[in-house]
C-alpha positions in Angstrom: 0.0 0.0 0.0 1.1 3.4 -0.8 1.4 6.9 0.5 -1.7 7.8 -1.3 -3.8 4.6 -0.4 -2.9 5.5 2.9 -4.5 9.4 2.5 -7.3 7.9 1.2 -8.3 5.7 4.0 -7.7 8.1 6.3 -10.1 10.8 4.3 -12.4 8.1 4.3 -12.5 7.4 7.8 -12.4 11.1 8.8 -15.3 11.3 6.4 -17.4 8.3 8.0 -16.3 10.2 11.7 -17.6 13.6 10.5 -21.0 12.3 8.7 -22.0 10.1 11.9 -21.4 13.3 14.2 -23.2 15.7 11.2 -26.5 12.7 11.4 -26.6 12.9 15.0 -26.6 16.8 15.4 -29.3 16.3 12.5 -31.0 13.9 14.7 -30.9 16.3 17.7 -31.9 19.2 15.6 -35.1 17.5 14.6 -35.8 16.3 17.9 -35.6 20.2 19.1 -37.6 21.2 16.1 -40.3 18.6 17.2 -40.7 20.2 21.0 -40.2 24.0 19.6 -41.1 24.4 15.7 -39.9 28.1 15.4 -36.7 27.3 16.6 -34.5 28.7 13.9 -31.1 27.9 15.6 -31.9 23.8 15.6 -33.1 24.7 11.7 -29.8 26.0 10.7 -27.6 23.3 12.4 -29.6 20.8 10.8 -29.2 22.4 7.4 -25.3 23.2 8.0 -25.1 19.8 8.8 -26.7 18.2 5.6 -24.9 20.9 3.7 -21.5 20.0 5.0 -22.4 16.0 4.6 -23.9 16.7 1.3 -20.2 18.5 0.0 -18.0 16.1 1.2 -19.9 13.2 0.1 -20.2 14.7 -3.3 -16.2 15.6 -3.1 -15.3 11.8 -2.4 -17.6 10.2 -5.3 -20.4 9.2 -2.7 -22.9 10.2 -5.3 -25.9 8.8 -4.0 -25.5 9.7 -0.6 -24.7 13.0 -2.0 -27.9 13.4 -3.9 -30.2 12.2 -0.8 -28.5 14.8 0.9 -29.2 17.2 -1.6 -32.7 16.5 -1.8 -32.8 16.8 1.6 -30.7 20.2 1.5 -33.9 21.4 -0.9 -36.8 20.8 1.8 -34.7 22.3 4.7 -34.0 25.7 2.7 -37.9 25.5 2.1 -38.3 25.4 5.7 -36.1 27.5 6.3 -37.4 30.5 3.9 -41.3 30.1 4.9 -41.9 28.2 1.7 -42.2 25.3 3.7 -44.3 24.9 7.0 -42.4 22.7 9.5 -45.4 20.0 10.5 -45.6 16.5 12.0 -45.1 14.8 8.6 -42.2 16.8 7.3 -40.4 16.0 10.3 -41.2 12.0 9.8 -40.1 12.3 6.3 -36.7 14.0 7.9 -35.9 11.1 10.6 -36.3 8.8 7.8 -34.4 10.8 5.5 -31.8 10.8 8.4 -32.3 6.8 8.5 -31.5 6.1 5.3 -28.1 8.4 5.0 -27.0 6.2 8.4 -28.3 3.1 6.2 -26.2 4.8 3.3 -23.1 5.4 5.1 -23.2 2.1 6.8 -22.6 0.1 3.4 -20.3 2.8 2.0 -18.3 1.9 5.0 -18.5 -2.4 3.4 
């Protein structure tokens, strides 16, 4: 194995590190936004968080997980401009967006 093989994995598992840390605050911020819907700051540390897992997905060739992310990116800037009312099914359809990126991430990992 080489020098850059060995970058690699270790961007890879900095990667896998970073997006479980970036679905849990997402997890938290939905919880939050569940007890107290106008709560902008839990909004905009769940969408910093899909943002940042979106970009680094996308810049490692994760493209799937990347668009997911994306899609997801799209509802929470909907939410987060007033296009979007926050109710009880758009947060469902968030925790199992969350879900599946955890499902995702899990067999990137093999």
């Amino acid at each position: 194995m080489d020098m850059l093989d060995l970058d690699r994995l270790a961007l890879h598992r900095l990667f896998f590190e970073e997006s479980e840390e970036g679905l849990t605050t997402m997890e938290e911020s939905l919880v939050a936004l569940e007890q107290t819907p106008g709560d902008t700051d839990a909004l905009h540390s769940l969408f910093r968080a899909a943002h940042t897992l979106k970009g680094n997905a996308q810049s490692l060739g994760f493209t799937e997980l990347a668009a997911l992310t994306h899609g997801l990116e799209d509802v929470l800037d909907r939410l987060r401009s007033g296009a979007l009312v926050l109710t009880r099914e758009v947060i469902d359809l968030l925790l199992e967006c969350v879900d599946a990126l955890r499902t995702m991430l899990t067999e990137a990992k093999g």
